[in-house]
Structure formats: C-alpha cells, structure tokens
C-alpha positions in Angstrom: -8.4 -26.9 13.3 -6.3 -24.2 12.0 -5.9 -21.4 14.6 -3.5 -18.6 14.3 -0.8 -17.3 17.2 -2.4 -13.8 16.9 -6.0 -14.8 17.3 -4.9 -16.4 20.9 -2.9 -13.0 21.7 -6.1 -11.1 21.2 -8.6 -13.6 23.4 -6.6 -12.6 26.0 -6.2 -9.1 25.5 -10.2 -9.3 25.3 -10.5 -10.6 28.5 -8.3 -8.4 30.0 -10.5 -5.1 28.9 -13.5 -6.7 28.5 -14.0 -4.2 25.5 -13.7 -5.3 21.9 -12.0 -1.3 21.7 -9.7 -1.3 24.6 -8.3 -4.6 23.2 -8.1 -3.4 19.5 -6.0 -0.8 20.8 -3.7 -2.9 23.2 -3.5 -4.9 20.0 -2.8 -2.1 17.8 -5.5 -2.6 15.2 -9.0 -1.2 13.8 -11.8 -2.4 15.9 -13.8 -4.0 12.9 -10.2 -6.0 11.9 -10.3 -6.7 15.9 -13.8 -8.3 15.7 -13.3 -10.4 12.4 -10.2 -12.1 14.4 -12.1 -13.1 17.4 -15.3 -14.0 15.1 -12.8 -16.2 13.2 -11.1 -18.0 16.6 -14.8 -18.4 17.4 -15.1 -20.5 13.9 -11.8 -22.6 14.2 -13.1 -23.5 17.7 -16.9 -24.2 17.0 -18.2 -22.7 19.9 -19.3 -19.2 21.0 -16.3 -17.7 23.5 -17.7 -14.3 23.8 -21.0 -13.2 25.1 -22.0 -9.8 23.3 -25.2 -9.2 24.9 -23.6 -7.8 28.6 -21.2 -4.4 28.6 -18.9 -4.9 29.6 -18.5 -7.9 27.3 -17.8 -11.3 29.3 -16.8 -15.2 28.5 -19.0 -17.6 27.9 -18.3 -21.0 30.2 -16.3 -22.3 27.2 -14.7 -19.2 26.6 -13.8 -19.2 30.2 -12.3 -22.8 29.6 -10.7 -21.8 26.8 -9.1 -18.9 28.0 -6.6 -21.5 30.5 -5.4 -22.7 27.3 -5.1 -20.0 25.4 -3.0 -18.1 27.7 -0.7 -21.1 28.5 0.3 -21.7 24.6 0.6 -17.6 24.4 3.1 -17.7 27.5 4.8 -20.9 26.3 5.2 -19.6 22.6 6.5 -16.3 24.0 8.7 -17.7 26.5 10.2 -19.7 23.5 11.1 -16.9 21.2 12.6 -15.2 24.1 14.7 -18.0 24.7 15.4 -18.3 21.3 16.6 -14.9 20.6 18.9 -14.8 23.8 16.3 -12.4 25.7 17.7 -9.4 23.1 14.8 -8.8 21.0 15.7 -6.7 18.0 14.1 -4.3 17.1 11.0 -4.6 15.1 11.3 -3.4 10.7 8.6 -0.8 9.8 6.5 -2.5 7.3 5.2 -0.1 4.3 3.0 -1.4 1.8 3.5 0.5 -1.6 2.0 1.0 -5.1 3.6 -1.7 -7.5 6.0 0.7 -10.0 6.6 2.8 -6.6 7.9 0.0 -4.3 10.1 -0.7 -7.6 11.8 2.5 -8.9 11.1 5.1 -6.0 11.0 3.4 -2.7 15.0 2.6 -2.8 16.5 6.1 -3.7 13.7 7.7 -1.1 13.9 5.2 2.2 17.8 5.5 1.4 17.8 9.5 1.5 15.2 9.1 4.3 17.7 7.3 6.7 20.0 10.0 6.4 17.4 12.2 8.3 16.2 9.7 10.7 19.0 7.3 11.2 18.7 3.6 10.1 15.6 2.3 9.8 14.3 -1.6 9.1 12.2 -1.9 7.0 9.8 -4.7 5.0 8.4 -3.9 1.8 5.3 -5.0 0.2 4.5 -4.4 -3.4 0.8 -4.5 -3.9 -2.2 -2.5 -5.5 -3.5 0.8 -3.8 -6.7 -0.7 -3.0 -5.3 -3.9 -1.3 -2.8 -1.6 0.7 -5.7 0.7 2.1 -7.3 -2.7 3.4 -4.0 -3.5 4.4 -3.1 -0.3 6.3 -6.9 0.1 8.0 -6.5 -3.8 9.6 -3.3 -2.8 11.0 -1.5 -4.9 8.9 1.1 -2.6 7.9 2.1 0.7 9.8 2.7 3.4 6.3 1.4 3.4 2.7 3.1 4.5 0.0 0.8 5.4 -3.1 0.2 8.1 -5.6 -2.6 10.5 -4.7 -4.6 12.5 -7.4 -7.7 14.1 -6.7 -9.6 14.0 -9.9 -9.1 9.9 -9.9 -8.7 7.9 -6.6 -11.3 6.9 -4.4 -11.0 9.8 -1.6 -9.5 8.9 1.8 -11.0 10.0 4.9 -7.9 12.1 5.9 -8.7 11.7 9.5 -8.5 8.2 9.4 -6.0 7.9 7.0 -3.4 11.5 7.6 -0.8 11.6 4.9 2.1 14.0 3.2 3.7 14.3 0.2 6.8 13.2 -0.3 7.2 13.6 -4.2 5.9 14.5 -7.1 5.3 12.5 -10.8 4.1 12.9 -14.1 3.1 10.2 -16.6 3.6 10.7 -19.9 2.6 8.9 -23.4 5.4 6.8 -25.0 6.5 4.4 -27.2 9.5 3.1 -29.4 11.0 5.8 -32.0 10.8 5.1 -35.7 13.4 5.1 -38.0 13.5 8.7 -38.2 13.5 8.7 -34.4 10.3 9.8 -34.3 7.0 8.4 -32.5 6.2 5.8 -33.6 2.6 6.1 -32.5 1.4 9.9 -32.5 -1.2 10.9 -30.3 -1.3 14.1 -32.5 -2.1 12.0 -35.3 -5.5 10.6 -36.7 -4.5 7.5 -36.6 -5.8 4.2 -34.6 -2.8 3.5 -31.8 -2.6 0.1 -29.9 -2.8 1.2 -26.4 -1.0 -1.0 -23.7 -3.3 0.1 -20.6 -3.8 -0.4 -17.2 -6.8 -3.4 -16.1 -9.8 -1.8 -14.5 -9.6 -0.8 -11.1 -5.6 -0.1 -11.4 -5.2 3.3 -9.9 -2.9 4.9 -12.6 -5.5 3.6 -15.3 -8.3 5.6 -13.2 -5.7 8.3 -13.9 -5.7 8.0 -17.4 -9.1 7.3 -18.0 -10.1 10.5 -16.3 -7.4 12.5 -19.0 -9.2 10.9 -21.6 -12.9 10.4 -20.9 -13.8 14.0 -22.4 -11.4 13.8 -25.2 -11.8 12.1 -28.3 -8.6 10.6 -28.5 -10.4 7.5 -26.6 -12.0 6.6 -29.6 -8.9 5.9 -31.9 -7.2 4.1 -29.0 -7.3 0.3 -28.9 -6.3 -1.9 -26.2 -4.0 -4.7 -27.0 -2.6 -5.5 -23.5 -3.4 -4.9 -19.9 -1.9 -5.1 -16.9 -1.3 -3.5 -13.4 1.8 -3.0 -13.3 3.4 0.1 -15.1 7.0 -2.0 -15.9 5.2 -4.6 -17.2 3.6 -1.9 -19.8 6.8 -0.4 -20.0 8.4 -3.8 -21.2 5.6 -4.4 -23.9 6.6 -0.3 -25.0 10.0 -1.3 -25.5 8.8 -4.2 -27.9 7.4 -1.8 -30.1 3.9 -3.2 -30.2 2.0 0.2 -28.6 2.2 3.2 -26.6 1.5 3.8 -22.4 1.2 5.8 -19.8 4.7 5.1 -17.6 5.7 7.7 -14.5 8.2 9.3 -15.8 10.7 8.2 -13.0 10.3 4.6 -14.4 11.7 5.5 -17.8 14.5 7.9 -16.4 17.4 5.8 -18.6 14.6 4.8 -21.6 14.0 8.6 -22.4 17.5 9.3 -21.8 19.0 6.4 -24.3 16.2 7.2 -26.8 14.4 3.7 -26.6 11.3 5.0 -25.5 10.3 8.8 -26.8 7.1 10.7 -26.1 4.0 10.1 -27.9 2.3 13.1 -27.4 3.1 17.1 -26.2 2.7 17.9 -22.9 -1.7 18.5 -22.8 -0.9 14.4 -22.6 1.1 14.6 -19.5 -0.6 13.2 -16.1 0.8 14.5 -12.9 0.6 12.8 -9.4 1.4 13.2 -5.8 3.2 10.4 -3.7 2.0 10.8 -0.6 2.9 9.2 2.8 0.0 7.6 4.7 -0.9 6.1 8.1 -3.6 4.6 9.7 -4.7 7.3 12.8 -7.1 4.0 13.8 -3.8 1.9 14.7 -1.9 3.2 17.4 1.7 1.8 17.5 4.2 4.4 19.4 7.5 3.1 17.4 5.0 4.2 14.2 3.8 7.5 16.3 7.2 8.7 17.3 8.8 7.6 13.6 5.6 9.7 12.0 6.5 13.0 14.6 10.2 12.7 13.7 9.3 13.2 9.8 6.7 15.6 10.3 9.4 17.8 11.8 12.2 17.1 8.8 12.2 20.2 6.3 9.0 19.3 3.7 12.5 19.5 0.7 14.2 17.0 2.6 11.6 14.2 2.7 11.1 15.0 -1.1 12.2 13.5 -4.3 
C-alpha cells in the first residue's frame, strides 16, 4: 500500500466540512485536484470511504473506521515535526514554477531585485515546460508561474482563474555563428536552405515561431536538424556552428556582445514576448494573497526588467 501524508490531511479535512469545496479550500487546492486525492486514498485503501450520493457528503462505515486512524498518524506525524523543529516553524519558501530558459537566465537578476521591494523572500524554483506548470499551478501545486505570454501563440488562460502581470519584456531573435568575414553564417535574407535548430512540438517558444513563419515562405527553405525544449540547449548547438535558432535575447546577452553568436536575419525576424506573473485565483493561500497585494502595489517599473 503506498499512501501519501497529504491524502490523510485531506480525509480529515473532508470530514470536518463534509464538502468536497469547503475542504479543497481549507486545503488550499482546486476542487478537481481535491477529488483525484481522495479518489486515489480510496484506491491505495481498496474500499469506498466516501458516500457521494447524500449532501452533505458523509463516511461510509469503513471510512468512519478509517478516519480513527487516519487522524492519529496525522496528529502523531505532526506532533513529530513540531518536536523536531523545536516548536519554531520557519517560515514556509514561495514555490514558483517557471519556463525552462526563464528559471535559468531571468528568474535570478528578477527575484533578486524583487526582494529589494518586498524584503527577503524564500523561495523554491522549479524549471519545467509552460504546459506542465499551468497543471502544476491549477492543483495547487505551486503558488506563482513564471512564463512568457504572447497572444498570437499560447493556448489562452482564463484570466479569472489564472490573473497575471507583466513583469518584463523579450524578444527572440535569429542567430547563428559568424563566418570568416564576421558575417551570418546562415542568412535568413538569403535563398539558401538553413539547418534550423528548433523547438519539439508543443514547446511554447516553438508555437512562437511557428506562428512568425507559418505565412512566410522562409518555412520552406528551413530544415530541422535538432530539437529540443530548451532554448540553452539550442543556444549550445548555435555556438557549434551547425545552424541557426530562435534564442530570447536575454539568453545571449554576452554571445551577441563577444560576437560568437550574430543575427541571422533583420528585425521583420524578431519575435517579442511578455513575461508575465501568474497565480492560481482557485487556490487560496493568504501568505500567497498578501505577497500577490504587496506586488500589485509596487510601481509597474519596479517589478520590471
């Protein structure tokens, strides 16, 4: 059997409201995320705790049986912690899920110049695609997202459920290695086939770039050699010379300047982007509520990069 410490937490929280949306607030998570965790204690126990058919929802006799030992482990496990940590619980670190290439090159300079505003703040970073983070964010499983927003491209958010800022703006442009000359070596202006290092489907930055291209021709003379998520990983392959990508700019900050990578293309080739700031308004956490009041009430230039 293979139960886990939060499914117990919210058996008990059930009981106690009787409502599967009472205790998927208490518990500070989406009611749908809140349902799949007792549906899943249900599976790691065998048996049916929950009857669904009365409002207000009750226990079924093993449910009720259950519940004695499900709030003596919670009690014990909490009583245990507080032991161990002295009864001086620190406090808890924000957790942020963010875009690959953002959590890499942006999220230091901006959490760093953020704290000057709002005073020091713990945080835990997790580096994943914008898709996973949206899932991530609705089940409550992360109080802020940090991801590039761009109309024409991502797959629209509800901004009810999901109310966001910006807090920068980006631009990806076309490069590659220099010749000898110190020119492009590949030359979007040119007629020639270019080995395109791309994005894999479903990446948000390749949506961006296939919506650039999917009226223009130039799709037809590129070729994909190599494909990946990740825009360092594309901009490692650039610096090997073997094809040209589509990098935010502020991962190539030092590239451009030392003249390893250059632009392959004028600026009609240029992509721009919003990072924007999101939350979940489904989760309600008031260390994440007061935090996302503070920042709403910084100066919008402040916030920026």
């Amino acid at each position: 059997m293979n139960l886990e410490t939060k499914w117990l937490e919210d058996f008990v929280a059930l009981n106690a409201t009787r409502s599967f949306s009472a205790a998927a607030r208490r518990r500070h998570v989406t009611q749908p995320a809140f349902s799949r965790r007792i549906r899943a204690l249900e599976q790691a126990t065998g048996v049916m705790l929950v009857d669904r058919s009365t409002t207000p929802v009750s226990l079924t006799p093993e449910g009720q049986l259950f519940l004695v030992t499900a709030r003596s482990l919670v009690e014990q496990l909490n009583e245990s912690i507080s032991h161990l940590r002295g009864l001086n619980i620190a406090n808890e670190a924000l957790d942020i899920a963010a875009a690959h290439s953002l959590a890499l090159a942006f999220f230091p300079r901006w959490i760093s110049r953020l704290q000057k505003g709002v005073g020091e703040l713990p945080t835990r970073l997790m580096a994943m695609n914008v898709g996973d983070a949206i899932h991530v964010l609705r089940d409550g499983n992360c109080d802020l997202m940090l991801a590039y927003h761009d109309p024409y491209a991502t797959m629209q958010l509800d901004s009810e459920i999901f109310p966001s800022f910006s807090i920068g703006q980006v631009c990806m442009l076309p490069v590659c290695v220099p010749d000898a000359q110190g020119k492009p070596l590949f030359n979007l202006e040119s007629s020639d086939s270019i080995p395109h290092l791309a994005y894999t489907q479903g990446a948000f930055l390749g949506r961006s770039v296939h919506m650039l291209l999917k009226n223009d021709p130039l799709r037809l003379r590129l070729r994909t050699i190599y494909e990946t998520a990740m825009a360092e990983g594309l901009k490692g392959m650039a610096l090997q010379g073997v094809g040209m990508a589509w990098i935010p700019d502020f991962c190539i900050h030092e590239e451009l300047a030392s003249k390893k990578l250059v632009r392959a293309g004028d600026e009609k080739w240029n992509i721009p982007l919003d990072i924007r700031l999101y939350r979940c308004s489904l989760v309600h956490k008031p260390d994440v509520e007061r935090l996302w009041h503070q920042l709403q009430k910084l100066p919008r230039d402040f916030l920026k990069m």
